[in-house]
py3Dmol code that shows the C-alpha trace and the ligand (Angstrom):
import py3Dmol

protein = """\
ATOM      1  CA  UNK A   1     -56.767  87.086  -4.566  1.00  0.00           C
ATOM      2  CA  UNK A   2     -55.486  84.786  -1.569  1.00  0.00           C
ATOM      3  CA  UNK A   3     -54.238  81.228  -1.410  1.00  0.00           C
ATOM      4  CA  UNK A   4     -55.421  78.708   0.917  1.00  0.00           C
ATOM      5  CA  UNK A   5     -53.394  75.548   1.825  1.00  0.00           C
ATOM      6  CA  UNK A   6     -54.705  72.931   3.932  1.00  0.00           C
ATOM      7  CA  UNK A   7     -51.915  70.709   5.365  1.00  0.00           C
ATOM      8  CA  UNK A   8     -51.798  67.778   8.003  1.00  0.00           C
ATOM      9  CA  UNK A   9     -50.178  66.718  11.035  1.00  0.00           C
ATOM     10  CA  UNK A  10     -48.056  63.311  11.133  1.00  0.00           C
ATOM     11  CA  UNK A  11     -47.276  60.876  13.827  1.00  0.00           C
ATOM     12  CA  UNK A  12     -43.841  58.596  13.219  1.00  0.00           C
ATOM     13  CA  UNK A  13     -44.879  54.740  13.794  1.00  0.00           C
ATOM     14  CA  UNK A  14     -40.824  54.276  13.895  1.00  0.00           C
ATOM     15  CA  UNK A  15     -38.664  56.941  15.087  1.00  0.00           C
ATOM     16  CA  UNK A  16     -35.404  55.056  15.093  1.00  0.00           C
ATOM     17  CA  UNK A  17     -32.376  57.063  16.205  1.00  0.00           C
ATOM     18  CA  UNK A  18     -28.901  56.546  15.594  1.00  0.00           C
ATOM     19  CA  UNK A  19     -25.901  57.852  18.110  1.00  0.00           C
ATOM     20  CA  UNK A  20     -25.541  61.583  17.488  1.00  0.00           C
ATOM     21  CA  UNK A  21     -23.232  62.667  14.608  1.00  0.00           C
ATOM     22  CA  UNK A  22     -20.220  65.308  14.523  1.00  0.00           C
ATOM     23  CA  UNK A  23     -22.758  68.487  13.146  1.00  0.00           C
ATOM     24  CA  UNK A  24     -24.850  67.413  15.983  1.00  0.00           C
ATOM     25  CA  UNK A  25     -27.732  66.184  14.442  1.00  0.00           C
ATOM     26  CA  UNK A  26     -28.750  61.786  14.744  1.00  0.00           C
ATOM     27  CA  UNK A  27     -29.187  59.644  11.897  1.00  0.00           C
ATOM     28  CA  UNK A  28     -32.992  58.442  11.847  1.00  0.00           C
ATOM     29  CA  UNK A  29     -35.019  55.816  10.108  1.00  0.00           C
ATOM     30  CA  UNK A  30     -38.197  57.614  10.435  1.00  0.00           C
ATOM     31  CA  UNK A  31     -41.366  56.406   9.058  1.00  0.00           C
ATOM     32  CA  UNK A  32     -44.126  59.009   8.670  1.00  0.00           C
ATOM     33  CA  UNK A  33     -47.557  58.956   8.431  1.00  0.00           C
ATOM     34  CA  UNK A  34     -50.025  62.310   7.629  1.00  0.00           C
ATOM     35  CA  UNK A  35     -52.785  62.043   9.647  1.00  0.00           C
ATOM     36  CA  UNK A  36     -56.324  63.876   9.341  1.00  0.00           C
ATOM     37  CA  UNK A  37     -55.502  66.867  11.551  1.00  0.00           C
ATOM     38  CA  UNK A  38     -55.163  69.932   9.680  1.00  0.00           C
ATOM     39  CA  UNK A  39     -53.388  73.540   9.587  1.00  0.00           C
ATOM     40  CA  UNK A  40     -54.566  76.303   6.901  1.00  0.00           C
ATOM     41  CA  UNK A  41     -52.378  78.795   5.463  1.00  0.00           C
ATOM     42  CA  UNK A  42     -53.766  81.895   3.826  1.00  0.00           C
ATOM     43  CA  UNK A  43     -51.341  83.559   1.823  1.00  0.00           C
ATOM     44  CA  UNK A  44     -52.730  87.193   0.921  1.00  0.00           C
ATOM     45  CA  UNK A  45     -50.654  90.158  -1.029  1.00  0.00           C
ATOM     46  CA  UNK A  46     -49.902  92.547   1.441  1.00  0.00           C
ATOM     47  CA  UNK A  47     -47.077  95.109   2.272  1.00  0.00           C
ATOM     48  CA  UNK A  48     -44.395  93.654   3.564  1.00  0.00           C
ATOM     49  CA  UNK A  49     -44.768  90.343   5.560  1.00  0.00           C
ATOM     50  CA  UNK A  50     -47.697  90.119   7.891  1.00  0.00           C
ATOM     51  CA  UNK A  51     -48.383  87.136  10.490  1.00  0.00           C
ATOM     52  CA  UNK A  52     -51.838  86.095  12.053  1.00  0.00           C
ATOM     53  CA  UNK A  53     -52.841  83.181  13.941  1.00  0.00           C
ATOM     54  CA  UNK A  54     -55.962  81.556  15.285  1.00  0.00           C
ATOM     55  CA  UNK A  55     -57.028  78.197  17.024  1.00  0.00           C
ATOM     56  CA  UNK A  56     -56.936  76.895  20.577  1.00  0.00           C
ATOM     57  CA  UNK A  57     -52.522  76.949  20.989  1.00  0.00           C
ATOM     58  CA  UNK A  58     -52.928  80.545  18.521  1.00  0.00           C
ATOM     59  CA  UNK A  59     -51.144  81.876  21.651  1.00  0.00           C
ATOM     60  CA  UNK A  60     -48.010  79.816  21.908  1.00  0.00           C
ATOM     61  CA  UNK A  61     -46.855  80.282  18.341  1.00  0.00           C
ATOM     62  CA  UNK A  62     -44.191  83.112  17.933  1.00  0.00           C
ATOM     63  CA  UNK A  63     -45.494  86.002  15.673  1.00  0.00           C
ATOM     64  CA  UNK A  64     -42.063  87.284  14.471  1.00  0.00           C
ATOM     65  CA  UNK A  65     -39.286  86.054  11.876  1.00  0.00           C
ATOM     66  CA  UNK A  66     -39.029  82.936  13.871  1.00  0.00           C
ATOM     67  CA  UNK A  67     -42.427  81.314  12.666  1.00  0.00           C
ATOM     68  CA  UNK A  68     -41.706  78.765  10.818  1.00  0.00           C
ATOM     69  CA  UNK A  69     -44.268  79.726   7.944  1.00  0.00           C
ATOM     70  CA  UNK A  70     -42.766  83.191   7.780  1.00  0.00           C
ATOM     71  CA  UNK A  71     -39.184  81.870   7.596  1.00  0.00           C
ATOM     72  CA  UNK A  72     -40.461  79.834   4.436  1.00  0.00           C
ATOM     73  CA  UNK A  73     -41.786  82.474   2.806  1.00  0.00           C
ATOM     74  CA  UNK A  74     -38.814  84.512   3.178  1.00  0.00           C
ATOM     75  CA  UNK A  75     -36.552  81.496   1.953  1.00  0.00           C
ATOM     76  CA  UNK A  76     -38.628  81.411  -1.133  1.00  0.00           C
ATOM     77  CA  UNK A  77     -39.001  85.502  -1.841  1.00  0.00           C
ATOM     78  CA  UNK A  78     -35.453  85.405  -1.635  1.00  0.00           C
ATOM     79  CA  UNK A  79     -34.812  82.775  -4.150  1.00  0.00           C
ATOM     80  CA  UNK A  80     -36.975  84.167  -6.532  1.00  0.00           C
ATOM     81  CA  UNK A  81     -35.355  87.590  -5.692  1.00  0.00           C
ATOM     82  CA  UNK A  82     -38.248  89.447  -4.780  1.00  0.00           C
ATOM     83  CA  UNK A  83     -39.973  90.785  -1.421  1.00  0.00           C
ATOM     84  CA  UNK A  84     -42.074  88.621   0.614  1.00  0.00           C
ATOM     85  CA  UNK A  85     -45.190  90.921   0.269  1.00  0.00           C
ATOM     86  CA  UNK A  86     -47.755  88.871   1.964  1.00  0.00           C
ATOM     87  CA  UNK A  87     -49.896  88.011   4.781  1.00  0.00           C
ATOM     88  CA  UNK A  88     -49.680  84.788   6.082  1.00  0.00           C
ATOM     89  CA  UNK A  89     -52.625  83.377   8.388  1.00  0.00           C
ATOM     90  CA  UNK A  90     -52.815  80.112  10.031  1.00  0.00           C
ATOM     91  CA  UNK A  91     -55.601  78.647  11.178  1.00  0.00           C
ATOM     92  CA  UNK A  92     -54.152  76.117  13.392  1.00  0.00           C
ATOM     93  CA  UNK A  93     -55.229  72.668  14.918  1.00  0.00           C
ATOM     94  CA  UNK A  94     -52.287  71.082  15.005  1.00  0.00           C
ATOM     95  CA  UNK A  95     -51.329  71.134  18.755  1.00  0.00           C
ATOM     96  CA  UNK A  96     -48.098  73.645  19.121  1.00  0.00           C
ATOM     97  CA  UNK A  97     -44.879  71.520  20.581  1.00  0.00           C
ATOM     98  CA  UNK A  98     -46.217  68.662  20.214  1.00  0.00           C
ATOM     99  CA  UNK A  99     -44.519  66.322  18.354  1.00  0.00           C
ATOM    100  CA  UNK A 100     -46.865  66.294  15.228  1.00  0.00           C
ATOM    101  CA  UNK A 101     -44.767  68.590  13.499  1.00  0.00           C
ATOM    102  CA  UNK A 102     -46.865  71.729  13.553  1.00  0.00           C
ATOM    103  CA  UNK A 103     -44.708  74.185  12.662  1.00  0.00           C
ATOM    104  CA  UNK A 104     -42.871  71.896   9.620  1.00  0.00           C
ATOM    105  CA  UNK A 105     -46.693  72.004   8.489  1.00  0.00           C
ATOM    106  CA  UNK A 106     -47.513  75.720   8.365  1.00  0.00           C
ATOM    107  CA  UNK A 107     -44.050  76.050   6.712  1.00  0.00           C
ATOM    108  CA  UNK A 108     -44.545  73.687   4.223  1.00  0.00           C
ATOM    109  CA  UNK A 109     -48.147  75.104   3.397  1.00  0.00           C
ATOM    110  CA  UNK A 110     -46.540  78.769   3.340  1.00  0.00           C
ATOM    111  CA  UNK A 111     -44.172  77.714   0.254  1.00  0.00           C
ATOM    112  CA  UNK A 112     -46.521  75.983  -1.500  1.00  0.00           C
ATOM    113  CA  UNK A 113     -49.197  79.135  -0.892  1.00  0.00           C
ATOM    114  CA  UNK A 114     -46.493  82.039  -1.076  1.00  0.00           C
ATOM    115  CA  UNK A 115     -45.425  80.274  -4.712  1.00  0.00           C
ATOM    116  CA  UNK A 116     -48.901  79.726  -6.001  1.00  0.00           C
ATOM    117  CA  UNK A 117     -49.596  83.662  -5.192  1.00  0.00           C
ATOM    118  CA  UNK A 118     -46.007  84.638  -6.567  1.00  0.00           C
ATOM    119  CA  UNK A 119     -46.792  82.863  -9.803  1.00  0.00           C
ATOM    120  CA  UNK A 120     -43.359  81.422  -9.340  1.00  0.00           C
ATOM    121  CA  UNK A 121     -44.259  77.763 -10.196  1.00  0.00           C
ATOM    122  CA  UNK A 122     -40.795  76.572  -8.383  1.00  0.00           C
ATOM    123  CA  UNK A 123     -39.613  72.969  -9.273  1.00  0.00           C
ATOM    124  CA  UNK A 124     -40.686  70.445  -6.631  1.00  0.00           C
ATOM    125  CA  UNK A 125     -36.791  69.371  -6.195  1.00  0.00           C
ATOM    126  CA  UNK A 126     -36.130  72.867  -5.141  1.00  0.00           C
ATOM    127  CA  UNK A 127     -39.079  73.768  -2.646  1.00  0.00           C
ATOM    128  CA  UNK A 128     -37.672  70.223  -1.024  1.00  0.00           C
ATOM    129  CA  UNK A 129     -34.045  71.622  -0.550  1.00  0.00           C
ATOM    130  CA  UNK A 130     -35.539  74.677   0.928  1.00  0.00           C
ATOM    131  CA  UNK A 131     -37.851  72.987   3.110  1.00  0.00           C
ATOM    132  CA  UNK A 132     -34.720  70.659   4.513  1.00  0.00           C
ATOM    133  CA  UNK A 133     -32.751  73.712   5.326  1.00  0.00           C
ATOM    134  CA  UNK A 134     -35.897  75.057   7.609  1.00  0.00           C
ATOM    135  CA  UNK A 135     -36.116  71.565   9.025  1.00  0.00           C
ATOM    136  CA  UNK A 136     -35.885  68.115   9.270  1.00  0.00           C
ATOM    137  CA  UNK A 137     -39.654  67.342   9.438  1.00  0.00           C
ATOM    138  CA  UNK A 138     -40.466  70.071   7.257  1.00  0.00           C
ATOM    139  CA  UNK A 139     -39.758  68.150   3.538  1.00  0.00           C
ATOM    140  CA  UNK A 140     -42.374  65.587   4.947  1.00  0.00           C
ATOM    141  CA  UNK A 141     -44.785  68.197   4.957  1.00  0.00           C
ATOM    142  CA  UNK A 142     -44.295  68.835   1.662  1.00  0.00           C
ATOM    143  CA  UNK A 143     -45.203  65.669   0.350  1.00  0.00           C
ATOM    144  CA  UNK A 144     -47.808  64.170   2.974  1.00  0.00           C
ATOM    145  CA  UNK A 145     -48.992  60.442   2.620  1.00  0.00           C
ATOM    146  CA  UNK A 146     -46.556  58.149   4.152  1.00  0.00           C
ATOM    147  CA  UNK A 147     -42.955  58.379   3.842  1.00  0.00           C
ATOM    148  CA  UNK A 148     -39.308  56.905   4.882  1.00  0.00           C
ATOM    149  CA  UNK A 149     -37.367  59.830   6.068  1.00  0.00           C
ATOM    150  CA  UNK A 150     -33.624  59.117   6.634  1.00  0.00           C
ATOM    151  CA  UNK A 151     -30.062  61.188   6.914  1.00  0.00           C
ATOM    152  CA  UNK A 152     -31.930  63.686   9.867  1.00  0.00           C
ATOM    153  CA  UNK A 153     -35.274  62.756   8.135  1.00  0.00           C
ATOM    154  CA  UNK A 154     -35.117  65.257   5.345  1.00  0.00           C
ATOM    155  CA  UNK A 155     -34.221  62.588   2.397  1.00  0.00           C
ATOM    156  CA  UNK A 156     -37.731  60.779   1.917  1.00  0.00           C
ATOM    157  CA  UNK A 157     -38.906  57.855   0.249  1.00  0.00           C
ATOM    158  CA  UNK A 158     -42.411  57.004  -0.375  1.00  0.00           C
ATOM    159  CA  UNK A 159     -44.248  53.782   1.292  1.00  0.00           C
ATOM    160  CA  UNK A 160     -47.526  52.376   0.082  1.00  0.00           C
ATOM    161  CA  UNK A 161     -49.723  52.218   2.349  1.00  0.00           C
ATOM    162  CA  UNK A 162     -52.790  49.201   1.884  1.00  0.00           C
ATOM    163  CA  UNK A 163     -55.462  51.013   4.332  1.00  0.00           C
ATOM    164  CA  UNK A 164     -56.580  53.682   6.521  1.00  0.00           C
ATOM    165  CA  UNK A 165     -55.936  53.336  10.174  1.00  0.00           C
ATOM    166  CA  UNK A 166     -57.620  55.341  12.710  1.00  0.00           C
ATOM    167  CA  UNK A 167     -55.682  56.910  15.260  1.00  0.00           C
ATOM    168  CA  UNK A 168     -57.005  58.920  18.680  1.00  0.00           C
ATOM    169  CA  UNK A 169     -54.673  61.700  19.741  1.00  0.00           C
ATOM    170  CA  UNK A 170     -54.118  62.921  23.639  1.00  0.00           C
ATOM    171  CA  UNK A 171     -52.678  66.706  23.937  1.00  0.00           C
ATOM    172  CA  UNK A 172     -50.627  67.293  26.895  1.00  0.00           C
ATOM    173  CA  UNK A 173     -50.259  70.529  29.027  1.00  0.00           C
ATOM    174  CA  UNK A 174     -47.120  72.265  27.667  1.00  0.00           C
ATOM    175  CA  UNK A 175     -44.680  71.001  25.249  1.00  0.00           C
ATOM    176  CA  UNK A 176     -41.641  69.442  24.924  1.00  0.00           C
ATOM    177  CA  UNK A 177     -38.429  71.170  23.429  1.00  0.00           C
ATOM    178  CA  UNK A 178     -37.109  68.516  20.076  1.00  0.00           C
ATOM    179  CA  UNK A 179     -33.709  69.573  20.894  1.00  0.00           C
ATOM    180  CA  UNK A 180     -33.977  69.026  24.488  1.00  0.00           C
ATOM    181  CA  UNK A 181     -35.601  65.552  24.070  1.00  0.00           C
ATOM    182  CA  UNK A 182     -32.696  64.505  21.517  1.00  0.00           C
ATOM    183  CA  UNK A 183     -30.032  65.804  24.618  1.00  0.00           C
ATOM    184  CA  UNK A 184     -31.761  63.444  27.409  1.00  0.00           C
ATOM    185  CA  UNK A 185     -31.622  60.227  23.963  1.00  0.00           C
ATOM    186  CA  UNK A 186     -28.120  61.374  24.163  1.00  0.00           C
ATOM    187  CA  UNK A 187     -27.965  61.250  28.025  1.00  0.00           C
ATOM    188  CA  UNK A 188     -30.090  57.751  28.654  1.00  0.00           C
ATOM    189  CA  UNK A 189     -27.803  56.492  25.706  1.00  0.00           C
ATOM    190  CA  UNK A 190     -24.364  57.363  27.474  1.00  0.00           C
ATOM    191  CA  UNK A 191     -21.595  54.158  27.471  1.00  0.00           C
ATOM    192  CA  UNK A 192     -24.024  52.253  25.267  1.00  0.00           C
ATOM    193  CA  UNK A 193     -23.416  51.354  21.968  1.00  0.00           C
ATOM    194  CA  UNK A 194     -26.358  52.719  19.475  1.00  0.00           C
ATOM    195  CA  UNK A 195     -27.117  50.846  16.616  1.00  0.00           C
ATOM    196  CA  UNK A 196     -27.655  52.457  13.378  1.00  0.00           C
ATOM    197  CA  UNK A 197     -31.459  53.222  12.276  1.00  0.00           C
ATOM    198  CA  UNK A 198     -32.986  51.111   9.813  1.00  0.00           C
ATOM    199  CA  UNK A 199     -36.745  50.456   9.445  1.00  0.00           C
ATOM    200  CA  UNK A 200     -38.066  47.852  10.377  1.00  0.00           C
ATOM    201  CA  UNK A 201     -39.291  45.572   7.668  1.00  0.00           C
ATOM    202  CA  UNK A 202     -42.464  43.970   9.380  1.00  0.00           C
ATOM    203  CA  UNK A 203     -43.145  47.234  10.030  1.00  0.00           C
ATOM    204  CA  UNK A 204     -43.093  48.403   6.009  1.00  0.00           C
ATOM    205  CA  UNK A 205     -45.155  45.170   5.740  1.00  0.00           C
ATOM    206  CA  UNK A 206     -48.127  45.789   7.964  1.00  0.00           C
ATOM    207  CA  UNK A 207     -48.221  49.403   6.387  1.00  0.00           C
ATOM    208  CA  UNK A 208     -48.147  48.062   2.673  1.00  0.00           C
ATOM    209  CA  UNK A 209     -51.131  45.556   3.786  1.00  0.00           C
ATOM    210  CA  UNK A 210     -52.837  48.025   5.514  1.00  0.00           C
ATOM    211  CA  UNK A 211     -52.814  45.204   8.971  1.00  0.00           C
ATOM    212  CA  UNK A 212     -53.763  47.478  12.066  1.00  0.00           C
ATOM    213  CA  UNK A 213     -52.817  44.621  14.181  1.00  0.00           C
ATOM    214  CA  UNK A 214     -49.480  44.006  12.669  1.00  0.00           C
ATOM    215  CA  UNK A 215     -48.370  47.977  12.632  1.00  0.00           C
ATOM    216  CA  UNK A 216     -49.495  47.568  16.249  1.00  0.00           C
ATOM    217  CA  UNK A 217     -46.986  44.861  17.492  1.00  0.00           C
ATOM    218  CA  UNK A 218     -44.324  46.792  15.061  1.00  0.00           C
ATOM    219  CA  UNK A 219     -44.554  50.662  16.197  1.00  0.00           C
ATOM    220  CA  UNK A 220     -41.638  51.539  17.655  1.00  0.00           C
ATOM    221  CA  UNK A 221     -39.974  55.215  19.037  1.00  0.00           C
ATOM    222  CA  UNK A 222     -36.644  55.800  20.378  1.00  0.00           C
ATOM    223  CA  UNK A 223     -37.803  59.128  21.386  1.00  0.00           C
ATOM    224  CA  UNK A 224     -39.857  57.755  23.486  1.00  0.00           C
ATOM    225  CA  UNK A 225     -37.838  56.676  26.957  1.00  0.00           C
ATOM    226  CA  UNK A 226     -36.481  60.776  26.677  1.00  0.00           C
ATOM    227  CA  UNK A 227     -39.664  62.105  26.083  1.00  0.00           C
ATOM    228  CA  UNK A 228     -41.089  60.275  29.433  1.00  0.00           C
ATOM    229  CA  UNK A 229     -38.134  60.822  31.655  1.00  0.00           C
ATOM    230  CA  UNK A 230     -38.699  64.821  31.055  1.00  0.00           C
ATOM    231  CA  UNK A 231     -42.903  64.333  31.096  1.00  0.00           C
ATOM    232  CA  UNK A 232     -42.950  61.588  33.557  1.00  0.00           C
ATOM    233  CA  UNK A 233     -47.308  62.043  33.367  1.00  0.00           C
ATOM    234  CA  UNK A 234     -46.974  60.472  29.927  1.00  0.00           C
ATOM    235  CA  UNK A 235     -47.105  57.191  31.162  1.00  0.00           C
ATOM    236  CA  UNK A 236     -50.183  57.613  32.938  1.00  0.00           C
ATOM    237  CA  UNK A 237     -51.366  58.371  29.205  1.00  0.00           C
ATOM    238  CA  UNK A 238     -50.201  55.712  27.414  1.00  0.00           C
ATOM    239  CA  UNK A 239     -51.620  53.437  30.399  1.00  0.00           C
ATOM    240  CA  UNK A 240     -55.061  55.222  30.296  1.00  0.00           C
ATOM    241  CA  UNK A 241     -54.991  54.807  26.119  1.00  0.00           C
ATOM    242  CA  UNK A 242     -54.068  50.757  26.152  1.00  0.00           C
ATOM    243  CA  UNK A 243     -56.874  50.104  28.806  1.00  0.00           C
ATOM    244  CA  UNK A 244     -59.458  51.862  27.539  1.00  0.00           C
ATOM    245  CA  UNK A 245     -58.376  49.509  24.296  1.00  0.00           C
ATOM    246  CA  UNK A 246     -56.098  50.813  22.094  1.00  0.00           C
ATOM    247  CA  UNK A 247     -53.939  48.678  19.712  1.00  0.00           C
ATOM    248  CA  UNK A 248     -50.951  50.659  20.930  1.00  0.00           C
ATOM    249  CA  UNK A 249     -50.034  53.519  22.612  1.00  0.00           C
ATOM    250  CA  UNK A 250     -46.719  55.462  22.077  1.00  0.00           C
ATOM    251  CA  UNK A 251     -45.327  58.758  22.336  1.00  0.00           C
ATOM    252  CA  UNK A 252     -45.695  60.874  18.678  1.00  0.00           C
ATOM    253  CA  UNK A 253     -42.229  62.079  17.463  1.00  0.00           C
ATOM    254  CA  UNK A 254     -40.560  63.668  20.983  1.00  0.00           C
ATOM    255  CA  UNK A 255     -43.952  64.596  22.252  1.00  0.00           C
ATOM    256  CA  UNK A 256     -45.693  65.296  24.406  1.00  0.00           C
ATOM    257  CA  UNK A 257     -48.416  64.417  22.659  1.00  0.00           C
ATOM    258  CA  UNK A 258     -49.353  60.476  22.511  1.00  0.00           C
ATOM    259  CA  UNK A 259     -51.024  58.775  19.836  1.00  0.00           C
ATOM    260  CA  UNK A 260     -53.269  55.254  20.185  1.00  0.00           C
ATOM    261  CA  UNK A 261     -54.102  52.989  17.148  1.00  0.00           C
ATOM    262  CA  UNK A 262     -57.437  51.892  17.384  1.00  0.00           C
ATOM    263  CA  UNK A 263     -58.998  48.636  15.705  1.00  0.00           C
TER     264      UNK A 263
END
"""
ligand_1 = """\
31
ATP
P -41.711 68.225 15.462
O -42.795 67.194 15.555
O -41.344 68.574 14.059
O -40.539 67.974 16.362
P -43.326 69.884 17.127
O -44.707 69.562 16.591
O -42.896 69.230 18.386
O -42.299 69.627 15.978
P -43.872 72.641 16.609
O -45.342 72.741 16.855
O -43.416 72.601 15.217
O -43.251 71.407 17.391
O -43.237 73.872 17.402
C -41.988 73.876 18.023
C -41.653 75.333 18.383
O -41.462 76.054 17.171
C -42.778 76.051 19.099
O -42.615 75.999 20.478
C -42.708 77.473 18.573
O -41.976 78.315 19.459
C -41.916 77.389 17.286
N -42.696 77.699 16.044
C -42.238 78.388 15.002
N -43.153 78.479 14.021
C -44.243 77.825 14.439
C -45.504 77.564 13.859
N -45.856 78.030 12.643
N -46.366 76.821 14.570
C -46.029 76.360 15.784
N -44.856 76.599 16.384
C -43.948 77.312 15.723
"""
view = py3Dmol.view(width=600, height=400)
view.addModel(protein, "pdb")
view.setStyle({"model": 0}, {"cartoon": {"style": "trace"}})
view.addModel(ligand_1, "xyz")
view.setStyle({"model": 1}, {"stick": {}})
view.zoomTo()
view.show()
């Protein structure tokens, strides 16, 4: 028997980032959207735990205990106080490093695989605290659709969402480090006071109505002045992407990768 999990990508229409806090991490108003770009994850018994990947990035991805999916399903074996007997493979499309949350994905998709295959049927409350202790993007992944995320992003709220709006991704050449991103925020932000994150109501508006226009003139990431002071090329991007028509053009989460709204 295996068990397959399909799971998307998501692109934040408004990463807003607070000033950083003592344990390091920022406060966010982060609004999330899924979007149609999927990973897989086949959970299969096996002995022991067993990692494969495939797909264009299959070679950036780490292959040991640090994979994201394999750290979830040895979160979950060791709740439920068994081994994590299983082979994971992920069959990825998600770009690697890119700001779309990749790895959050295949980790999310591993729990809810690894517990189907268990038989464990965990409660949804508790695969959502173990998912915000492997990440801050990861609960999102869990639940999909569109969502508020705010404390680092893990405590989520769902948005309606009146629509579907059609998005055009550009990959870029190597990644960009999250952590490193949030340290040039910090550094750009230095001697200037940062507001606290909030979400922006027109934004919540255009959403609820669905208005491709309106989420255009509302989409908004803080992220995005770090990400193109370390990937200066990203401009270029955004430039090509709002000539050749787009509705807007922004950096996706801390990048690289750049996401245009189209009509
Ligand atoms: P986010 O949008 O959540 O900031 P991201 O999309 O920028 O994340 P990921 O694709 O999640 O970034 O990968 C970040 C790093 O995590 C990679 O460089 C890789 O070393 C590591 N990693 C661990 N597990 C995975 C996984 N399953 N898929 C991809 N990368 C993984």
């Amino acid at each position: 028997m295996s068990i397959t999990v399909r799971v998307p990508a998501k692109v934040n229409v408004q990463l807003a980032v607070g000033a950083p806090r003592p344990d390091g991490y920022h406060d966010l108003a982060n609004v999330f959207l899924a979007v149609g770009l999927y990973d897989t994850v086949t959970a299969t018994p096996a002995d022991g735990l067993r990692l494969t990947v495939t797909g264009p990035d299959a070679a950036q991805v780490p292959l040991d205990g640090s994979n994201l999916a394999a750290r979830a399903a040895l979160a979950l074996a060791e709740r439920a106080g068994r081994t994590a007997d299983v082979h994971l493979h992920i069959a990825k499309d998600i770009p690697v490093a890119g700001g779309m949350a990749g790895g959050s994905a295949d980790a999310a998709a591993a729990l809810v695989a690894c517990d189907a295959l268990w038989g464990l049927a965990t409660p949804r409350e508790v695969l959502l605290s173990i998912c915000a202790d492997l990440g801050s993007d990861v609960p999102f992944s869990l639940v999909g659709e569109a969502a508020l995320g705010t404390g680092r992003g893990e405590k989520l709220e769902p948005l309606q969402v009146g629509g579907t709006f059609h998005w055009v991704f550009a990959a870029a050449d190597g990644g960009l480090s999250t952590p490193a991103v949030y340290r040039e925020f910090d550094r750009l932000c230095e001697g200037r006071e940062v507001p606290a994150p909030t979400a922006a109501p027109a934004l919540l508006a255009a959403l609820r109505d669905g208005d491709p226009h309106a989420l255009a003139a509302t989409v908004d990431n803080d992220l995005q002045a770090a990400a193109l002071s370390l990937n200066p090329a990203l401009a270029a991007t955004l430039a090509a992407g709002t000539e050749a028509g787009a509705l807007a053009a922004l950096v996706s989460g801390s990048g690289p990768t750049t996401a245009f709204l189209a009509e």
